[in-house]
TIPAVEX-43297 format. One record per residue (C-alpha): residue number from 1; residue in one letter; x, y, z. Coordinates in Angstrom, 1 decimal, padded with zeros to 4 digits. Layout:
! TIPAVEX-43297
<site k="NUM" r="A" c1="X" c2="Y" c3="Z"/>
...
! end
This chain:
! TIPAVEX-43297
<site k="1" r="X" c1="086.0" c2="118.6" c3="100.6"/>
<site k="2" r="X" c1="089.1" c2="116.9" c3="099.5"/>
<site k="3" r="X" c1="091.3" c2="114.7" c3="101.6"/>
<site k="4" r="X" c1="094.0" c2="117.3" c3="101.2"/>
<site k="5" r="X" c1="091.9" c2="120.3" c3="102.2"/>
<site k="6" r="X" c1="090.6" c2="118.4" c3="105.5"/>
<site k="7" r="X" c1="092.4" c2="118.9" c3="108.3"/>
<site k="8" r="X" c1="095.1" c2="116.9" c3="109.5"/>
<site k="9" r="X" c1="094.5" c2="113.2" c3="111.4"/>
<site k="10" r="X" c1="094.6" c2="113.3" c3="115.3"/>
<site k="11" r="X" c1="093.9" c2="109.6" c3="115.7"/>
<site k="12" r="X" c1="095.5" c2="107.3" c3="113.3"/>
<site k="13" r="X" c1="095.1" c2="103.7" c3="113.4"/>
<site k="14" r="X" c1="097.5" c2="100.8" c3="111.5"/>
<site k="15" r="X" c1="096.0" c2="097.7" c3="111.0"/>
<site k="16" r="X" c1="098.6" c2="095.1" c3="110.4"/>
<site k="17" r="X" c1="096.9" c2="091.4" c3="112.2"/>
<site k="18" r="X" c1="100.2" c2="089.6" c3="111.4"/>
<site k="19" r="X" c1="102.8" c2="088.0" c3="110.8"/>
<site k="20" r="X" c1="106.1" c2="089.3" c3="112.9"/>
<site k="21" r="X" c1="108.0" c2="090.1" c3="109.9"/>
<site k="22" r="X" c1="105.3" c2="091.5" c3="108.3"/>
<site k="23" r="X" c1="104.8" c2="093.9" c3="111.6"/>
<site k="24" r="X" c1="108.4" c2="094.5" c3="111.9"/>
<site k="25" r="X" c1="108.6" c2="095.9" c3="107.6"/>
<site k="26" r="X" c1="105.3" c2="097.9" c3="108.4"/>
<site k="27" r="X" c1="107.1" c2="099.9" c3="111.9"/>
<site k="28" r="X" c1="108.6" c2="102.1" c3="110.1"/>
<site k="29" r="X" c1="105.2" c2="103.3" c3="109.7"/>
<site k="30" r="X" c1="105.2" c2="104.6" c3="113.0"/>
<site k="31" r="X" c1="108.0" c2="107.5" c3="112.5"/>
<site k="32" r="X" c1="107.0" c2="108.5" c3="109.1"/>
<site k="33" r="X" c1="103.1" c2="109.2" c3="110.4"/>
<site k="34" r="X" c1="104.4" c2="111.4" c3="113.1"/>
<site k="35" r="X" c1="106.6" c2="113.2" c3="110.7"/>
<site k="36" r="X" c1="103.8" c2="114.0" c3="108.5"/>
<site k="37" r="X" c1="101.7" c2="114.6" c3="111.6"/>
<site k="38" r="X" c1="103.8" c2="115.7" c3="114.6"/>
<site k="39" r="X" c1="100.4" c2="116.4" c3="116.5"/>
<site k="40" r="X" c1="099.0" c2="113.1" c3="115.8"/>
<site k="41" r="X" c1="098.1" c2="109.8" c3="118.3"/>
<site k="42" r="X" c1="099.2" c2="106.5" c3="116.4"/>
<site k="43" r="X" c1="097.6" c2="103.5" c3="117.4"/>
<site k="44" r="X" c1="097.7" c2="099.9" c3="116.1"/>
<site k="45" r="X" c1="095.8" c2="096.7" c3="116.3"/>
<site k="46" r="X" c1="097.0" c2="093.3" c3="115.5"/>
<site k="47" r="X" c1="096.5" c2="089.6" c3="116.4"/>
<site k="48" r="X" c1="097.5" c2="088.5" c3="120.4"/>
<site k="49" r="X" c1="100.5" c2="086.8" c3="119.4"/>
<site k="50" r="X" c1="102.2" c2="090.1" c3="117.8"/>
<site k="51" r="X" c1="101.2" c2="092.7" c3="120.3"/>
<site k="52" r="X" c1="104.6" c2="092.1" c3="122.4"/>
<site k="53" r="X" c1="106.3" c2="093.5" c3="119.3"/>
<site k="54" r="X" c1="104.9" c2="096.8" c3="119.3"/>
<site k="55" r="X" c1="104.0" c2="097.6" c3="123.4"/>
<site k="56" r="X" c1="106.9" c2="099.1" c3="124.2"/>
<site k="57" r="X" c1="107.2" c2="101.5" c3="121.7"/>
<site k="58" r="X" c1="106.6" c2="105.3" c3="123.5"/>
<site k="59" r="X" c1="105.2" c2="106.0" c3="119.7"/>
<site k="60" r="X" c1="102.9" c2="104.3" c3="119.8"/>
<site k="61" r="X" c1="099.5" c2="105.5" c3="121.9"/>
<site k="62" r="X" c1="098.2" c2="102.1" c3="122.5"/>
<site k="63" r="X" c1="097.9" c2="098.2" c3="120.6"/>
<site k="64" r="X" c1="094.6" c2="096.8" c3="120.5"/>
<site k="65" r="X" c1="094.5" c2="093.0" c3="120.2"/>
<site k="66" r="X" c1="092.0" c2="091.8" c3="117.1"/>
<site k="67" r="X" c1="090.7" c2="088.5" c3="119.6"/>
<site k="68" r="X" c1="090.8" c2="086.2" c3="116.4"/>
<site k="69" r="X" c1="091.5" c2="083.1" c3="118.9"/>
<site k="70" r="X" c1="088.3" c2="084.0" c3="120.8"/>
<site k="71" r="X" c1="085.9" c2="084.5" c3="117.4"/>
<site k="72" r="X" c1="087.2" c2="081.2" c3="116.6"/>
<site k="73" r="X" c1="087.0" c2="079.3" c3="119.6"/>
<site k="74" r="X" c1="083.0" c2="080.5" c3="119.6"/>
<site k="75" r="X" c1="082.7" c2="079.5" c3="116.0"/>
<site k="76" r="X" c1="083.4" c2="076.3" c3="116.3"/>
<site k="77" r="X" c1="081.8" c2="075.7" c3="119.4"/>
<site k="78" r="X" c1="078.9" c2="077.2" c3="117.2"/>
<site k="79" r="X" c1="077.9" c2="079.8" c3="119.7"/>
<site k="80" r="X" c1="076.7" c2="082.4" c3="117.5"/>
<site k="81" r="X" c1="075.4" c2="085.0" c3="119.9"/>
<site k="82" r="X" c1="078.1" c2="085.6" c3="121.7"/>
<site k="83" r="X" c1="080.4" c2="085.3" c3="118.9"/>
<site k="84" r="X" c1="077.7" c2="088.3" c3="117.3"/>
<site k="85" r="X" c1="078.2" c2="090.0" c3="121.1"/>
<site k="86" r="X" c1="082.1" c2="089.8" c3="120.5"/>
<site k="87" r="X" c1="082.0" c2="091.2" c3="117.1"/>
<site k="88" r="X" c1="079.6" c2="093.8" c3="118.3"/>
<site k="89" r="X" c1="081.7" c2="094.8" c3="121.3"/>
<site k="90" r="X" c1="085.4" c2="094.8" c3="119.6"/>
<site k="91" r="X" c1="083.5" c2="097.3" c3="116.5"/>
<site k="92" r="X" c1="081.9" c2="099.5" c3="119.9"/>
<site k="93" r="X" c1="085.7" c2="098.8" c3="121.0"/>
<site k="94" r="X" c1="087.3" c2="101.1" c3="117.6"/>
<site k="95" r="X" c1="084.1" c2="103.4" c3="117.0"/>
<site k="96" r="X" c1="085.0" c2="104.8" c3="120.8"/>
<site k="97" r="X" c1="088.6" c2="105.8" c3="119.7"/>
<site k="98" r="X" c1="086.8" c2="107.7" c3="116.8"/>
<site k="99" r="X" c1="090.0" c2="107.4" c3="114.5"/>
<site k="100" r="X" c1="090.1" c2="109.6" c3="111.7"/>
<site k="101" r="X" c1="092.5" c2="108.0" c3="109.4"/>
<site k="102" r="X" c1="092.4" c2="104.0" c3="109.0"/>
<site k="103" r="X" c1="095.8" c2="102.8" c3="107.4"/>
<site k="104" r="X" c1="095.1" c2="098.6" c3="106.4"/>
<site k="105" r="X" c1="098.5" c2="097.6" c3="106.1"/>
<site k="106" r="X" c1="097.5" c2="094.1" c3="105.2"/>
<site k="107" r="X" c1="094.9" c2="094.3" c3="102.7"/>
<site k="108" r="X" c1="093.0" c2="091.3" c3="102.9"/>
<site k="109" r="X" c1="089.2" c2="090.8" c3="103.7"/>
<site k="110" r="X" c1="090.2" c2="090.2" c3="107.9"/>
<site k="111" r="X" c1="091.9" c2="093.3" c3="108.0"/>
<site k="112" r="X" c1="089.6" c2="095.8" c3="105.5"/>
<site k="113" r="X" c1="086.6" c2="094.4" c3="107.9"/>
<site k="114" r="X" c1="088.7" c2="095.6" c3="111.2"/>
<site k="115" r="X" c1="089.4" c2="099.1" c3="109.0"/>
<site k="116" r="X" c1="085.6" c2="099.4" c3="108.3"/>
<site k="117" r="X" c1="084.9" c2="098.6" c3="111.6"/>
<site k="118" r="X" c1="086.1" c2="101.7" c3="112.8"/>
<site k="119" r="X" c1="084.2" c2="103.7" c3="111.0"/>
<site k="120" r="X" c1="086.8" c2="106.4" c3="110.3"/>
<site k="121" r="X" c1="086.0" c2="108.9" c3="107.6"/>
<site k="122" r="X" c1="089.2" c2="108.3" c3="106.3"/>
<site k="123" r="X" c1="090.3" c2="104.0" c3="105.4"/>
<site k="124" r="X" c1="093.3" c2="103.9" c3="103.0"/>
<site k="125" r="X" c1="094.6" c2="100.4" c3="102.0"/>
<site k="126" r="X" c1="097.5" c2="098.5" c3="100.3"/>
<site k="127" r="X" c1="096.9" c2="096.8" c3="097.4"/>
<site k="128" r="X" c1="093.5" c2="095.5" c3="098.9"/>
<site k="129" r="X" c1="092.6" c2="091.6" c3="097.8"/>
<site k="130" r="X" c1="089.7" c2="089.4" c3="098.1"/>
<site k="131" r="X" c1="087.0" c2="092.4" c3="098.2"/>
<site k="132" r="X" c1="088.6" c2="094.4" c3="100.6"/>
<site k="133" r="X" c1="088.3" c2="097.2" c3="098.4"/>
<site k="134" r="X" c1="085.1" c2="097.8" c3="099.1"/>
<site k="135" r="X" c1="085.6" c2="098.0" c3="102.5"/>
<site k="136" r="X" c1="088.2" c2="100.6" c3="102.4"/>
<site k="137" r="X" c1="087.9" c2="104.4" c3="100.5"/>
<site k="138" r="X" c1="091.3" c2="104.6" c3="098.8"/>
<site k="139" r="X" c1="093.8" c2="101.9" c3="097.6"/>
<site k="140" r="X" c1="097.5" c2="102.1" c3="096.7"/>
<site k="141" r="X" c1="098.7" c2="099.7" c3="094.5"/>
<site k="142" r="X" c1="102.5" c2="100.3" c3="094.6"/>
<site k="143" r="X" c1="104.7" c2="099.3" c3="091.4"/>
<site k="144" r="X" c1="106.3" c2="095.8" c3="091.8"/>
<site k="145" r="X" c1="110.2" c2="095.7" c3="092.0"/>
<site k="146" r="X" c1="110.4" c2="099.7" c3="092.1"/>
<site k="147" r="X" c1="111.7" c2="099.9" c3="095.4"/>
<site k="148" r="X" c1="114.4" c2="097.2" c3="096.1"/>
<site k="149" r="X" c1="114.8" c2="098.0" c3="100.6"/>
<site k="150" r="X" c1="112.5" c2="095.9" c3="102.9"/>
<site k="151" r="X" c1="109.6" c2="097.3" c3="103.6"/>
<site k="152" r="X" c1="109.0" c2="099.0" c3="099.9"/>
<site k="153" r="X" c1="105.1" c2="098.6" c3="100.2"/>
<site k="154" r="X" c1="104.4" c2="100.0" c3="103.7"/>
<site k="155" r="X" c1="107.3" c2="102.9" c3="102.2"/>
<site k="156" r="X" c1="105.1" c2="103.6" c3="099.3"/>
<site k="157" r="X" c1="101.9" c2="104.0" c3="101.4"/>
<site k="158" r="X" c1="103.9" c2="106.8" c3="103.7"/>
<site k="159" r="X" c1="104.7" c2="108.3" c3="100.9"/>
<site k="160" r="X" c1="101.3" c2="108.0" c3="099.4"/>
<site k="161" r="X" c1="100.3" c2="109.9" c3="102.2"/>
<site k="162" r="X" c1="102.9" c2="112.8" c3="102.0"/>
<site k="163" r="X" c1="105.6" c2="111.6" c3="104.1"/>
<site k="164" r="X" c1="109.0" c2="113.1" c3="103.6"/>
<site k="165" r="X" c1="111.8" c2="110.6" c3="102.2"/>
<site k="166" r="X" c1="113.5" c2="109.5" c3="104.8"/>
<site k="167" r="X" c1="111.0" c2="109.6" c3="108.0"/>
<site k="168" r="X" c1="110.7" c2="105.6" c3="106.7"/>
<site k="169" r="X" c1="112.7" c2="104.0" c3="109.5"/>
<site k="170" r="X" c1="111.7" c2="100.6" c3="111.0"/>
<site k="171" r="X" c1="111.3" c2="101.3" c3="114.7"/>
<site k="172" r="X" c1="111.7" c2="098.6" c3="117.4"/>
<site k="173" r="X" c1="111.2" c2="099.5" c3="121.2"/>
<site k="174" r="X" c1="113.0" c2="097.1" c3="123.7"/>
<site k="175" r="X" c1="111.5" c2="097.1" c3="127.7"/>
<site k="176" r="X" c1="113.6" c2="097.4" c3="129.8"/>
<site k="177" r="X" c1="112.5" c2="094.5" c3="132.1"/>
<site k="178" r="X" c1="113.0" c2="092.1" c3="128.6"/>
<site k="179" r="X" c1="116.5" c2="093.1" c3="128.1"/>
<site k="180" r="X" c1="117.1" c2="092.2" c3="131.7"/>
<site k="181" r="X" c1="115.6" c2="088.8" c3="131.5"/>
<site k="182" r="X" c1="117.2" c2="088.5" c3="128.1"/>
<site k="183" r="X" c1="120.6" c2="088.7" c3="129.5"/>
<site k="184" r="X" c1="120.1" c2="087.0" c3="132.9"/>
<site k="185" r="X" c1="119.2" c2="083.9" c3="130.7"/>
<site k="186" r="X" c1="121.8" c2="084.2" c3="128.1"/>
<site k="187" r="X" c1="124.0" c2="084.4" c3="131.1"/>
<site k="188" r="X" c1="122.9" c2="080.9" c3="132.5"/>
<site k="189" r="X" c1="123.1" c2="079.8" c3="129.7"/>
<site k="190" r="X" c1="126.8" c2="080.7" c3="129.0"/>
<site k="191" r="X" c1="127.7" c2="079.1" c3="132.5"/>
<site k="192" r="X" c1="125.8" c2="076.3" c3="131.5"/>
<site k="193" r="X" c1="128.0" c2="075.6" c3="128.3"/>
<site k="194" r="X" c1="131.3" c2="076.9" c3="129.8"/>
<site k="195" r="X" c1="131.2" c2="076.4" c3="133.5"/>
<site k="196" r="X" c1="133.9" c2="078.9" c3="134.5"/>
<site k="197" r="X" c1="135.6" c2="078.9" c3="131.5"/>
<site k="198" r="X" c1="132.4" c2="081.4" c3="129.9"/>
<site k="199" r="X" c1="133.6" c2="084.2" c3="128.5"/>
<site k="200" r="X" c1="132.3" c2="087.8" c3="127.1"/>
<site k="201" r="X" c1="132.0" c2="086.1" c3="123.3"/>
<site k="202" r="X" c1="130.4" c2="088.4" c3="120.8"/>
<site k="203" r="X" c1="127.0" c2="086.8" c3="120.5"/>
<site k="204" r="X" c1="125.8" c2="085.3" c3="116.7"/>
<site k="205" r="X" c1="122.0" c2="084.7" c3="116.8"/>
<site k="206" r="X" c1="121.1" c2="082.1" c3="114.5"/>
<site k="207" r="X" c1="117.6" c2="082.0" c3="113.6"/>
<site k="208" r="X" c1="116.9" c2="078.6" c3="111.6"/>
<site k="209" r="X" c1="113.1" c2="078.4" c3="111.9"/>
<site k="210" r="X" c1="109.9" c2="079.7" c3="109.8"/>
<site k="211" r="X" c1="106.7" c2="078.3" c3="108.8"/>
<site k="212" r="X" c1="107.4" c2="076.8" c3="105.3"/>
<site k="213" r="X" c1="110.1" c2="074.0" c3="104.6"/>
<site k="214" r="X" c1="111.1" c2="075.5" c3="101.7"/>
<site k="215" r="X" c1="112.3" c2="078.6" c3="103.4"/>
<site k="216" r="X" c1="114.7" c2="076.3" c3="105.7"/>
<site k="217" r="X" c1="118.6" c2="076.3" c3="105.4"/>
<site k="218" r="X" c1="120.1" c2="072.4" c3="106.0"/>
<site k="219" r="X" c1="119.8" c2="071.2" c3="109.3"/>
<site k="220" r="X" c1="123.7" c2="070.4" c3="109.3"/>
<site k="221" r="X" c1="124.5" c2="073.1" c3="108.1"/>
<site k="222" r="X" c1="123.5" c2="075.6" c3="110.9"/>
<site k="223" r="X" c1="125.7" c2="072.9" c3="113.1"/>
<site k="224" r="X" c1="128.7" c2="073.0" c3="110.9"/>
<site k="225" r="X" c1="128.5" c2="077.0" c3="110.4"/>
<site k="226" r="X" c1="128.5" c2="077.5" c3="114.6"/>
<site k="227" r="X" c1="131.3" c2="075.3" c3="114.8"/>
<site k="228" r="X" c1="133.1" c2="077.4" c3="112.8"/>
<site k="229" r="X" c1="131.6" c2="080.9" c3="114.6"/>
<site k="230" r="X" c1="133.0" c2="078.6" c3="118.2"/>
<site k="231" r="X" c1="136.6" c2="078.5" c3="116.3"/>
<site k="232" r="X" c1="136.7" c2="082.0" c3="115.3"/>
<site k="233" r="X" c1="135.7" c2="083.4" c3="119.5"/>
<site k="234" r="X" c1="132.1" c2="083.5" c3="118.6"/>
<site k="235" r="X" c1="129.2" c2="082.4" c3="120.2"/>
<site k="236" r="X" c1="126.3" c2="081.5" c3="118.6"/>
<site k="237" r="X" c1="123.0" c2="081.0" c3="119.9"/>
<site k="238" r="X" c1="119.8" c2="079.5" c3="118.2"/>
<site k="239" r="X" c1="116.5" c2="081.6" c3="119.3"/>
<site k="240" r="X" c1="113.0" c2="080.5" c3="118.1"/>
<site k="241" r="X" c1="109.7" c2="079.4" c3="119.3"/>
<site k="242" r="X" c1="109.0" c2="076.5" c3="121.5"/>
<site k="243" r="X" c1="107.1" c2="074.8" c3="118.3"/>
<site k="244" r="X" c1="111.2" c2="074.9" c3="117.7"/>
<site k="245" r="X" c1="112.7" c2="074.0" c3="120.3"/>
<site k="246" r="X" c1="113.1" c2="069.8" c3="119.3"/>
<site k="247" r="X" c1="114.9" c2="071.1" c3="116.1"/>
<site k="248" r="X" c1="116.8" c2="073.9" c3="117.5"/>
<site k="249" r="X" c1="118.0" c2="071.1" c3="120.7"/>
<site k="250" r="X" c1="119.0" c2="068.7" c3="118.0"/>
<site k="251" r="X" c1="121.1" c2="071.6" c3="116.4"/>
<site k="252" r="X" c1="122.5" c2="072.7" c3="119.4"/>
<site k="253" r="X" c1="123.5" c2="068.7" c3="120.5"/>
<site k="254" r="X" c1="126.3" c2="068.4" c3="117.8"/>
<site k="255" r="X" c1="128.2" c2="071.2" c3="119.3"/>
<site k="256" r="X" c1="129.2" c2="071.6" c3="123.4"/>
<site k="257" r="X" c1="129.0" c2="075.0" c3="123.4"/>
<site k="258" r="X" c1="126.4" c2="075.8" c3="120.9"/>
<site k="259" r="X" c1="123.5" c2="077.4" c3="123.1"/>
<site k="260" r="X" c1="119.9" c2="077.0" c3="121.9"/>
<site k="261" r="X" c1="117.1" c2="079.8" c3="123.8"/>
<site k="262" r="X" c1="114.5" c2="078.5" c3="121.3"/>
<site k="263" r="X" c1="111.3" c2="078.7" c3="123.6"/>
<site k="264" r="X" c1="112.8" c2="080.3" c3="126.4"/>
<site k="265" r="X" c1="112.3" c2="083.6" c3="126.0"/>
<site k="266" r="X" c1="109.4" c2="085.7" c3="124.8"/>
<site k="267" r="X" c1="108.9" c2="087.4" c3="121.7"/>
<site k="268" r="X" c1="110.1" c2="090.8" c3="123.4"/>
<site k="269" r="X" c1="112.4" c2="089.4" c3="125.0"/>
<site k="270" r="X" c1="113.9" c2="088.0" c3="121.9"/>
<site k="271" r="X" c1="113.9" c2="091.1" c3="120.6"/>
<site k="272" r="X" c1="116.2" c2="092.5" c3="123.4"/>
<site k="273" r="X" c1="118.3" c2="090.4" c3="122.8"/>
<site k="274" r="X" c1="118.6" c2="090.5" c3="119.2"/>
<site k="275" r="X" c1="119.5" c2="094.1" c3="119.9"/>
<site k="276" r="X" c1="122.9" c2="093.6" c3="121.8"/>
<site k="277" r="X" c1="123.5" c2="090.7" c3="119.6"/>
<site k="278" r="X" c1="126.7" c2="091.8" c3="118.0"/>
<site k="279" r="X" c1="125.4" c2="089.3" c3="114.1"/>
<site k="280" r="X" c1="122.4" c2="087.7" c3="113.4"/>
<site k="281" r="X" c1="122.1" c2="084.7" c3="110.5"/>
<site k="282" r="X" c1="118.5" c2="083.8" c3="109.7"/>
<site k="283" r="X" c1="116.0" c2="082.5" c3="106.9"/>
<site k="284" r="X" c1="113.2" c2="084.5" c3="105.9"/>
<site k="285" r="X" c1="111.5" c2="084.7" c3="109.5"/>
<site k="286" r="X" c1="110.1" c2="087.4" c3="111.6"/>
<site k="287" r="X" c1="113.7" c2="087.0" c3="114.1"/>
<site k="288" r="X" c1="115.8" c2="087.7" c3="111.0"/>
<site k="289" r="X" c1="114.0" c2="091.1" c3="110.1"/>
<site k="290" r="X" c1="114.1" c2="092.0" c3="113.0"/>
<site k="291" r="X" c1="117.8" c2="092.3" c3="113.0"/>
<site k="292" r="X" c1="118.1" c2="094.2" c3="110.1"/>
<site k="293" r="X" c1="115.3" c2="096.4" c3="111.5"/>
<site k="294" r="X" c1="117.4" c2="096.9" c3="114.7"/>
<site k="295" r="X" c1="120.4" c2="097.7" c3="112.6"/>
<site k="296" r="X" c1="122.3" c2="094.7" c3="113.6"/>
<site k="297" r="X" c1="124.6" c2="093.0" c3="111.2"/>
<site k="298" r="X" c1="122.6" c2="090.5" c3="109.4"/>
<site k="299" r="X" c1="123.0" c2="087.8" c3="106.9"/>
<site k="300" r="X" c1="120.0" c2="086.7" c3="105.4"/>
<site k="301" r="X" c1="119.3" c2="083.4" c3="103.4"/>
<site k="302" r="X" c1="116.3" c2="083.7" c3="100.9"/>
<site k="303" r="X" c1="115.5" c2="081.0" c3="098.5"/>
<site k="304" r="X" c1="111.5" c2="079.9" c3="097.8"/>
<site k="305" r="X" c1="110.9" c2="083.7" c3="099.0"/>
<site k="306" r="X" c1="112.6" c2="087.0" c3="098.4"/>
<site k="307" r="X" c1="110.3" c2="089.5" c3="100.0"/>
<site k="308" r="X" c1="112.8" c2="092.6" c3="099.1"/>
<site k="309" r="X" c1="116.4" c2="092.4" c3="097.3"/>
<site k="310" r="X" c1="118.0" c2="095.1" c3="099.6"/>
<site k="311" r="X" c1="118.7" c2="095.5" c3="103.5"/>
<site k="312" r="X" c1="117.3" c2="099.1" c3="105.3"/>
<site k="313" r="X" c1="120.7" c2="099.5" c3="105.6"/>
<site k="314" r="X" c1="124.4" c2="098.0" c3="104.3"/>
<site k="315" r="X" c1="124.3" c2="096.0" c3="107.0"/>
<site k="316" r="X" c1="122.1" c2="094.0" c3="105.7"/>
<site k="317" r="X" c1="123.1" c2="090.7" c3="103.4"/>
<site k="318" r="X" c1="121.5" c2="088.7" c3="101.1"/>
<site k="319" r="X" c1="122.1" c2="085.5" c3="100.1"/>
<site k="320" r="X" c1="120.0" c2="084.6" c3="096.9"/>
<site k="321" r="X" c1="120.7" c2="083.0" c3="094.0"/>
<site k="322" r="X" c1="118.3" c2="083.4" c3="090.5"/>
<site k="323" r="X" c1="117.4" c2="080.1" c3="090.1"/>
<site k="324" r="X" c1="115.0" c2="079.9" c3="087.0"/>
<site k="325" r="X" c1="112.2" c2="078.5" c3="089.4"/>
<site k="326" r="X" c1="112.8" c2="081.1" c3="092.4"/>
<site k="327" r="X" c1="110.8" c2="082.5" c3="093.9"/>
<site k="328" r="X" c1="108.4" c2="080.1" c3="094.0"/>
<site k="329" r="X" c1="106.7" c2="080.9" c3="097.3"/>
<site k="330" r="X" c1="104.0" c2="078.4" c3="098.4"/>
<site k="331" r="X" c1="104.3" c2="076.6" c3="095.2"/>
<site k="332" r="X" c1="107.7" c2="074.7" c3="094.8"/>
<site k="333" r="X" c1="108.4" c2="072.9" c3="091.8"/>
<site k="334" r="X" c1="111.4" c2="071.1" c3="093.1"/>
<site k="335" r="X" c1="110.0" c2="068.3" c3="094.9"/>
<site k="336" r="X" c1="111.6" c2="068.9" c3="097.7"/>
<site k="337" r="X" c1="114.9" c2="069.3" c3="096.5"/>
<site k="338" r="X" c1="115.4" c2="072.7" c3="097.3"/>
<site k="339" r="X" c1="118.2" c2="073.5" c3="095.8"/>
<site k="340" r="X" c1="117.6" c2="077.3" c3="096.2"/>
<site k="341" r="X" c1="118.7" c2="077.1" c3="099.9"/>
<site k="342" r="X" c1="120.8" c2="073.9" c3="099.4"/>
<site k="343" r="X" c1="123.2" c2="075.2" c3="097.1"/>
<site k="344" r="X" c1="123.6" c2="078.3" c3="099.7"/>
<site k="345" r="X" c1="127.1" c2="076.7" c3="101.2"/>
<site k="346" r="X" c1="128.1" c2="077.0" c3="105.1"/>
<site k="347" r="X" c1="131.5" c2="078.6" c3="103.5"/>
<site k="348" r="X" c1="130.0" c2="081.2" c3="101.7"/>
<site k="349" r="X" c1="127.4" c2="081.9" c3="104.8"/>
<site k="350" r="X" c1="130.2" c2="082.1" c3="106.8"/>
<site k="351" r="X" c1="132.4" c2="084.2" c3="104.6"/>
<site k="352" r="X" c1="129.4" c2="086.6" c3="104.2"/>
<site k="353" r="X" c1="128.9" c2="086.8" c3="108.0"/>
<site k="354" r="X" c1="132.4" c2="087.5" c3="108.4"/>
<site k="355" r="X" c1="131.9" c2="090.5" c3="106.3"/>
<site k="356" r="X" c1="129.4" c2="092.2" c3="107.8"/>
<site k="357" r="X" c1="131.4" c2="091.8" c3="111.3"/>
<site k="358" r="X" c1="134.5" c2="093.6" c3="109.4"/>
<site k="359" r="X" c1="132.1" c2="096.2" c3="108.1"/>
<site k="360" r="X" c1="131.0" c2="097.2" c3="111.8"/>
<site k="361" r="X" c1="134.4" c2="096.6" c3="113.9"/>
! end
């Protein structure tokens, strides 16, 4: 019997391990499988650090954490039977659910071994690299540069699967305990950098910090453009991990009422607070898609990396500029020079920011 003659999923499962931004392209996932199955349970499984993005969405029937820290903290302690006994109980873990369509988002050998792990009649994979294939029963290769809009790939494999255009809408759930955290520290923070003088400031989140430094906008810059943001009644505020935080202090030093969060709040909590955040201005990090995810005005600053040449949505920028050797992803050729994010000016960041504020007032 076909795939199209059996009967529709109940139990679908997304595999996406990592990384945020990654996650936050694949969500829209989530709608377009319950529009092309309305009576379907989605579930997902990713790595520990990732699951904060996707437990409080209602759409989602349950995240199930892939324990890669615990596999590798037995490995290299070289206990191999109970790293065997933690394989053997996480595969139990996804034969139980008795999913009937797998969905490996990633498409990598990690995440075609969780898909095959399940067992599921059903295992359908994008692109599928280093051997994957032949863990999986279907792969989609979707055609490079087709679709311009972030998130083309995980888009293709919706519609793949028979997914009307449109049902393709990234999809972000904020707690509501997160939100209240978010603005109770925000708030301290306001009265820490303007005593009584703090005001209700539209808030700019700036997010400066990702895992390559070829991806990273000038230091000084980010200093000089929320000075100007503090002239114009804005108030910026640097978010980001507390691997960030030295960096993100040292930003937030040269100006008295520049606020830095980095490493204060969660990753969910983040996330609330990206949602009231009236602009965002970021690199090419998880924090930055997420704003355009969340629909919030949203400058973005690609250079090394340009993982999709249009927004979900016109309020969406992009800064890029062609150079003859960008992208070049992990392999610069510039010797550190990069000039792909160096030539990106704190005027013309600003003047773009300013723009997408107009577009929304």
């Amino acid at each position: 019997m076909s795939a199209q003659q059996t009967p529709p999923p109940q139990r679908i499962l997304v595999v996406r391990l990592s990384a945020l931004g990654d996650i936050v392209m694949a969500s829209g996932l989530i709608p377009a499988l319950h529009t092309l199955y309305p009576s379907a349970e989605v579930s997902w499984v990713c790595e520990a650090g990732c699951a904060p993005l996707l437990k409080h969405n209602p759409r989602i029937k349950q995240v199930i954490v892939w324990p890669r820290s615990e596999w590798e903290a037995l490995l290299k302690a070289k206990r191999y039977v109970a790293l065997w006994r933690a394989i053997k109980a996480f595969r139990s873990r996804l034969r139980e659910e008795k999913f009937d369509l797998v969905l490996d988002g990633q498409g990598l050998l990690k995440s075609g071994l969780v898909a095959w792990m399940t067992g599921a009649p059903r295992r359908v994979s994008i692109i599928a690299r280093e051997g994957s294939h032949r863990l999986v029963h279907e792969v989609v290769t979707p055609p490079p540069g087709e679709d311009p809009a972030m998130g083309s790939e995980y888009r293709y494999l919706a519609h793949y699967l028979g997914a009307p255009q449109g049902s393709f809408v990234h999809d972000l759930a904020v707690g509501d305990e997160q939100r209240q955290r978010a603005n109770d520290v925000l708030k301290h923070a306001l009265h820490a950098a303007w005593g009584t003088a703090a005001t209700s400031r539209p808030i700019v989140i700036l997010a400066p910090f990702t895992t390559r430094p070829q991806k990273h906008w000038v230091e000084s810059n980010w200093s000089e453009l929320a000075g100007e943001l503090l002239a114009k009644g804005l108030q910026p505020v640097v978010l980001g991990g507390p691997a960030d935080t030295d960096a993100a202090n040292r930003i937030a030093a040269t100006q008295p009422h520049l606020i830095s969060l980095a490493g204060r709040l969660k990753l969910d909590e983040s996330v609330a607070l990206i949602a009231q955040a009236h602009l965002l201005i970021g690199v090419d990090t998880g924090l930055t898609h997420m704003g355009s995810a969340l629909r919030i005005p949203t400058v973005v600053l690609f250079g090394s990396t340009r993982p999709y040449r249009e927004g979900p949505t016109p309020r969406t920028r992009i800064l890029y500029d062609a150079l003859p050797c960008s992208p070049c992803r992990r392999r610069p050729t510039c010797n550190g020079a990069f000039t792909c994010m160096t030539q990106l000016t704190t005027q013309r960041v600003l003047e773009a920011a300013l723009g997408q504020l107009e577009m929304t007032a």
